[in-house]
Wavefront OBJ file of the C-alpha trace (Angstrom):
o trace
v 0.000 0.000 0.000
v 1.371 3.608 -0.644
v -0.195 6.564 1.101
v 0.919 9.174 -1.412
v 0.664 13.013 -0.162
v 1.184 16.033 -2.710
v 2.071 19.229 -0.182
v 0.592 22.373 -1.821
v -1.088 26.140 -2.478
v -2.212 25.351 -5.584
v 0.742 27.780 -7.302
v 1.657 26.195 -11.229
v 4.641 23.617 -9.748
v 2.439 22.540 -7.155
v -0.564 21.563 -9.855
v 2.990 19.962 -11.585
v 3.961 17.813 -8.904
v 0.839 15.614 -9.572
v 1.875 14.626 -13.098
v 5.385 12.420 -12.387
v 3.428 10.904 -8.936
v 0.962 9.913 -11.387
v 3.112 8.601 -14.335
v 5.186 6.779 -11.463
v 2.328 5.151 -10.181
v 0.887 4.094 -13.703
v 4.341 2.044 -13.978
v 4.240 0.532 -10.435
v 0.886 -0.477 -11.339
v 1.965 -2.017 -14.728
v 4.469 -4.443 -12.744
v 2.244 -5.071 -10.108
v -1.435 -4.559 -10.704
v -2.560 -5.851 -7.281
v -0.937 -2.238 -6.080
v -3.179 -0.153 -3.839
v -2.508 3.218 -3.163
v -3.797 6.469 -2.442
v -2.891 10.227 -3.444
v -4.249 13.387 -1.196
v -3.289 16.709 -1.822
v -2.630 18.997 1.028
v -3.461 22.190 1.024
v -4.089 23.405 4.423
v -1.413 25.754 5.898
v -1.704 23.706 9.400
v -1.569 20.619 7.337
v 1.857 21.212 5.428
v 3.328 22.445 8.742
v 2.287 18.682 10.406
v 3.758 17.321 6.819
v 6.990 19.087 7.717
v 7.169 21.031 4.161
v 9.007 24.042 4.581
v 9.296 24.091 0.548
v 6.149 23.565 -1.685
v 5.819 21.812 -3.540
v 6.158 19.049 -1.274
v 5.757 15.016 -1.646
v 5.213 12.337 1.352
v 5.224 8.366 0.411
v 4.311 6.802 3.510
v 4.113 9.606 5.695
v 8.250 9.937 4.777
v 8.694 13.957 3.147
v 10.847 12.612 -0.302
v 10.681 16.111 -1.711
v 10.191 19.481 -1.371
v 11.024 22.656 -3.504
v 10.647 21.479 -6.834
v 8.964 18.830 -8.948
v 10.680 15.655 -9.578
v 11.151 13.620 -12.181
v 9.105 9.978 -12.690
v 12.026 8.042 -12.271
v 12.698 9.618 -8.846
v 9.018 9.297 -7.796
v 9.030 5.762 -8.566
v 12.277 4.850 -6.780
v 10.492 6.389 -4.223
v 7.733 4.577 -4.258
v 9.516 1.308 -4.608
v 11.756 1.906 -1.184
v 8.579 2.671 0.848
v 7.087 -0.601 -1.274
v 9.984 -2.937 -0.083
v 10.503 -1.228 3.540
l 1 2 3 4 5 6 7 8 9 10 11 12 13 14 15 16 17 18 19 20 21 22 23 24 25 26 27 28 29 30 31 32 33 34 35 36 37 38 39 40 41 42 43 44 45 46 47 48 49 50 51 52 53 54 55 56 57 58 59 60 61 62 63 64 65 66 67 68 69 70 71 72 73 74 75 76 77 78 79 80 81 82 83 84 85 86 87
């Protein structure tokens, strides 16, 4: 199971960030179609300061802040995604 959080205002990278989590996620699910997982987007000010963001955008896989500051690319999502997967 991933528990994927996108950390933002709604500014153009934030709305960004949602296409590589996406596209990353597409491939997991390719290689393993039994893959659940979730994506929220915070965008409460109180919320990103419990998420630990001090950049936005910001990205959480399993409650773990990955990124923040910038949009990254699909590869890096999915490696991601695959350590929280296998720890």
């Amino acid at each position: 199971m991933l528990a994927i959080k996108i950390i933002s205002f709604g500014c153009e990278a934030c709305r960004n960030m949602e296409q590589p989590v996406r596209a990353a996620l597409e491939a997991l699910t390719k290689e393993n179609p039994a893959l659940e997982a979730t994506i929220e987007q915070v965008t409460d000010h109180e919320e990103t300061i419990k998420c630990a963001s001090m950049r936005i955008p910001g990205l959480m896989v399993n409650e773990r802040l990955v990124c923040q500051g910038r949009v990254p690319t699909v590869d890096e999502v999915t490696g991601w995604m695959k350590e929280a997967l296998a720890g």
